[in-house]
C-alpha positions, 0 to 999 in steps of 0.5 A: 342857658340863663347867666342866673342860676341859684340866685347868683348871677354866673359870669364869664370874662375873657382876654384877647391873645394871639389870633384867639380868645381866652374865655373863663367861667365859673368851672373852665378855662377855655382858649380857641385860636385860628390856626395858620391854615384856618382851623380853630384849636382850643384849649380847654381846662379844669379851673382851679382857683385859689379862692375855692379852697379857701373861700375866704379868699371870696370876700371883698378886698381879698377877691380883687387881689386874687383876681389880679394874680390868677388873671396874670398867670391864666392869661400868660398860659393862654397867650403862649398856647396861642403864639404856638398854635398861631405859628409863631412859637415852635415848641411850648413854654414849661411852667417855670419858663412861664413863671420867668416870664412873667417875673420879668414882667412884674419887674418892667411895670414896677420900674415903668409905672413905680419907680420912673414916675416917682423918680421923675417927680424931682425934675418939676420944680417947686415941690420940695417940701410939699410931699401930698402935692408931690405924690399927686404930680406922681401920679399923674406922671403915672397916668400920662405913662399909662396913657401913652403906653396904650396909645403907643403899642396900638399904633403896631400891627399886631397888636391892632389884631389882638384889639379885634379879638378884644373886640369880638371878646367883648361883643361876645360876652354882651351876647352871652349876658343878653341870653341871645344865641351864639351867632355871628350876627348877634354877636355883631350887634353888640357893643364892644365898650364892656364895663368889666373890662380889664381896661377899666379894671387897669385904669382904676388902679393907676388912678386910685392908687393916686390918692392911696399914695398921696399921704405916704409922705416922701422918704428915700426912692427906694422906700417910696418904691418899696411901698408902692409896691406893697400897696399895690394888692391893696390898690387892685382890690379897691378897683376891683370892687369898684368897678363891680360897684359901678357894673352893677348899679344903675345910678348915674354918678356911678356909671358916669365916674366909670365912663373914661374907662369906656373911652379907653377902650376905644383905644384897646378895642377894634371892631372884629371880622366874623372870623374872629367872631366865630374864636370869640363864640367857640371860646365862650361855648367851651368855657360858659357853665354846663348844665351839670355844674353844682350849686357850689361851682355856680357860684361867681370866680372871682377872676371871670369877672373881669370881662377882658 
């Protein structure tokens, strides 16, 4: 089926989890993960974004911070799906074990990338008094965080799987955008750097948030915190459109500003096994439009931009 219909062009984006890949489109949210014993399992359900009961929640801006929410909690369900269908949890979260979680979470990258960076700033000396300088040295405090947390959970293991799966994601989708068909050796022919990627998506709002907070000033710790953090929806919807901008168009300084995304993933990406090709295209095939979908479900979701 052709990714235009209607005139709007139909995306799917993805997430690599354990032993698996999670595919959204437009209508479905589809995980598939190889079982212990070989099998893929998947799970698939009916999306419900917030975005179609309000649509304004579609426009510029607004789609980027809806994204980021709605990613984070789809992303959370299909990862634990697939650590319980992967073997390696016995029993299924609840939604409010889920919602746990996923607080904890937030809390641990507000105080990884918010609260150290801002507080470590007053170790370099000879910035008192010059807060734009100081909350540039911030940021770029932030980035090398960033940086090194990505560089730091590659080194493990398991984590080097789930960068094989984000690999056959990516390959995956290129298929599917290309209207090939959903074969192992014409998915392995792709590319595995995407432009959509989440990665570049991350990446984006560490460095855009940089010039956002430049001009904040410097109050106390916790204001500066506290502002960051309320800020943040804000930063997350300008990188969202930025990174759509820089997809979609074939203008050189565009795509070159979004190449050192592209070169993060070749940290957060691995060349796949055709095994994991094969959780990759089952995923995809769960998720894509059907033929049966309305005018109106053909329109883009918001969160099945992001191409992992």
């Amino acid at each position: 089926m052709d990714i235009e219909q209607a005139g709007k062009k139909v995306y799917v984006g993805g997430q690599a989890v354990i032993e698996g890949v999670m595919m959204r489109g437009p209508e479905y949210v589809a995980t598939a993960v190889r079982e212990p014993g070989g099998g893929i399992v998947v799970k698939k359900t009916k999306l419900q974004s917030v975005s179609n009961r309000f649509p304004i929640l579609k426009k510029p801006m607004l789609r980027g911070m809806v994204a980021l929410y709605e990613s984070l909690l789809i992303g959370m369900k299909s990862l634990m799906f697939s650590a319980q269908a992967a073997g390696e949890e016995e029993e299924a979260l609840s939604d409010r074990e889920i919602y746990v979680t996923m607080a904890f979470s937030t809390v641990f990258a507000i105080v990884l990338f918010l609260a150290i960076p801002t507080y470590a700033v007053k170790f370099i000396p000879g910035l008192d008094g010059h807060p734009i300088v100081m909350n540039l040295a911030e940021g770029g405090i932030r980035l090398v965080i960033f940086l090194a947390y990505l560089y730091g959970i590659s080194l493990t293991k398991d984590i080097q799987r789930v960068f094989e799966y984000h690999g056959a994601e990516h390959k995956t989708i290129f298929c599917y955008e290309k209207n090939l068909p959903m074969t192992v050796a014409n998915v392995r022919c792709q590319p595995r750097l995407h432009p959509r990627c989440g990665t570049n998506f991350l990446l984006m709002v560490v460095v855009i948030s940089i010039f956002v907070f430049a001009f904040l000033g410097w109050p106390s710790l916790w204001e500066r915190i506290v502002s960051r953090v309320l800020l943040m929806p804000v930063v997350a919807g300008l990188a969202y459109e930025w990174i759509r901008m820089a997809a979609e168009t074939t203008n050189p300084f565009l795509q070159a500003l979004v190449r050192p995304g592209l070169w993060l993933q070749l940290i957060t990406t691995r060349e796949p096994h055709d095994d994991q090709i094969e959780v990759a295209i089952r995923a995809l095939e769960e998720a894509k439009p059907t033929e049966e979908a309305t005018a109106e479900s053909m329109e883009e979701v918001t969160g099945a931009y992001v191409a992992g």
